[in-house]
N, C-alpha and C positions, 0 to 999 in steps of 0.2 A: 504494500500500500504506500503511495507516497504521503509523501512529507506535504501537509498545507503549504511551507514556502517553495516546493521544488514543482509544485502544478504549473501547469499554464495560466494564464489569465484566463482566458476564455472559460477554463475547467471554473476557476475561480465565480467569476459571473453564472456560470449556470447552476454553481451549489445552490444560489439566493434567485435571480430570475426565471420564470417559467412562460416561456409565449403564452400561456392560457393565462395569467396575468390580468385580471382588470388593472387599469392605471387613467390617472387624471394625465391632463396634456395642457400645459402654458406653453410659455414663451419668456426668456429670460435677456438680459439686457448683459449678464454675469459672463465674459468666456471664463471657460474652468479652467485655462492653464492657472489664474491666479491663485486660485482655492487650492490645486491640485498638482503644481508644476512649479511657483515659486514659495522655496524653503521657509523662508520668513513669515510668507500669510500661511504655508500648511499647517506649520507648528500651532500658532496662534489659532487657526478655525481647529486644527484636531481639541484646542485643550475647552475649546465650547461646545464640539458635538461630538461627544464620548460613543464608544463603539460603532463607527464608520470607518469603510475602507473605503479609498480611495483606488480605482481600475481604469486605466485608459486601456480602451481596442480597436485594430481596424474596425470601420464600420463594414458590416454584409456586403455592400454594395460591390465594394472591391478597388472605389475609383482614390487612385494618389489622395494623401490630404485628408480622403477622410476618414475620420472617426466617432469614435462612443465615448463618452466621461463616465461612469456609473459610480454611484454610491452605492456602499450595501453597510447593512444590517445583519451581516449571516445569522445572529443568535435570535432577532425579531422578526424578521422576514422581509423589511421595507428595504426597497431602492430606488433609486435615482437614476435615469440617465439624461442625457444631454450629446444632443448630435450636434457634430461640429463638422462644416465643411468650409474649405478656401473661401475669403472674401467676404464670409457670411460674419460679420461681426454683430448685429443686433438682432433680436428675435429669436435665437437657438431656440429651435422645439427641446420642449423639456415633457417629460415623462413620470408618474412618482405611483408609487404603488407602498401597500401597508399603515400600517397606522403613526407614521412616524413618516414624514414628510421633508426627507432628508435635503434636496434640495434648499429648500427654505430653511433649512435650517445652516444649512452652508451659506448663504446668501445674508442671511443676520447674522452669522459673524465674521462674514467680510466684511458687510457694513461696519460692525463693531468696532473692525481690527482699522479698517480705513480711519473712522470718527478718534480712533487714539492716536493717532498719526504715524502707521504702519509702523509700530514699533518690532524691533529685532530681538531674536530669542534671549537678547543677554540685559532686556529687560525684562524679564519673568525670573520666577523664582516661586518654591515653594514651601509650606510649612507644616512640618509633622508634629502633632501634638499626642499624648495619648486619646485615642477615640476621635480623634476629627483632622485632615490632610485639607491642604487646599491649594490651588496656582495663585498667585497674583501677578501684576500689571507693578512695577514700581517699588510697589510698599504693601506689605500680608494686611493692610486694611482697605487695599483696593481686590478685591478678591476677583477671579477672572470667569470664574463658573457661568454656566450656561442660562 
């Protein structure tokens, strides 16, 4: 049996997506390399939307350029995708499935991470207490949580 980190992506995605899938459909103004591609805003959205993975794949289609962004949930069942193709920068069809609406949830906290002035992971920090852990922004009384 493999190893979760030595699958494919693809294998990845289809532990949590199912074509028979109902899913809502917007349109997002978001492209996901930022959420999902630069280091600085991933850190900061991972420490606001706890258990999400982030999957980039070719898209089906096959054509250069394009691709899938998907969020999953493996342990709740909800994902996200987002089709991204060349030149297409506003509007991306978005897709969201389960009860946990991952997109939007990546989306408020890039807003978040933008509104604090894309700050870099070497302003976070964290605090262990007995019985309570937390991130913060700065200072353990700006706490970073979702």
């Amino acid at each position: 049996m493999w190893l979760r980190a030595d699958r494919t992506t693809r294998a990845v995605v289809e532990d949590v997506v199912d074509d028979g899938h109902d899913y809502d459909e917007s349109a997002t103004m978001l492209h996901p390399w930022e959420p999902l591609g630069d280091p600085e805003c991933k850190f900061a959205v991972g420490l606001r939307v706890p258990a999400c993975e982030g999957v980039v794949v070719p898209d089906e289609d096959g054509q250069q350029g394009h691709y899938v962004a998907f969020l999953l949930d493996p342990d709740g069942g909800s994902w996200a995708s987002v089709h991204v193709e060349p030149g297409v920068i506003d509007g991306l069809p978005v897709r969201q499935h389960g009860p946990r609406r991952l997109w939007d949830e990546v989306g408020a906290a890039h807003a978040w991470w933008v509104s604090a002035g894309r700050p870099d992971h070497t302003r976070f920090g964290v605090t262990v207490l007995p019985g309570r852990q937390w991130t913060w922004l700065d200072t353990a009384a700006a706490p970073v949580g979702a």
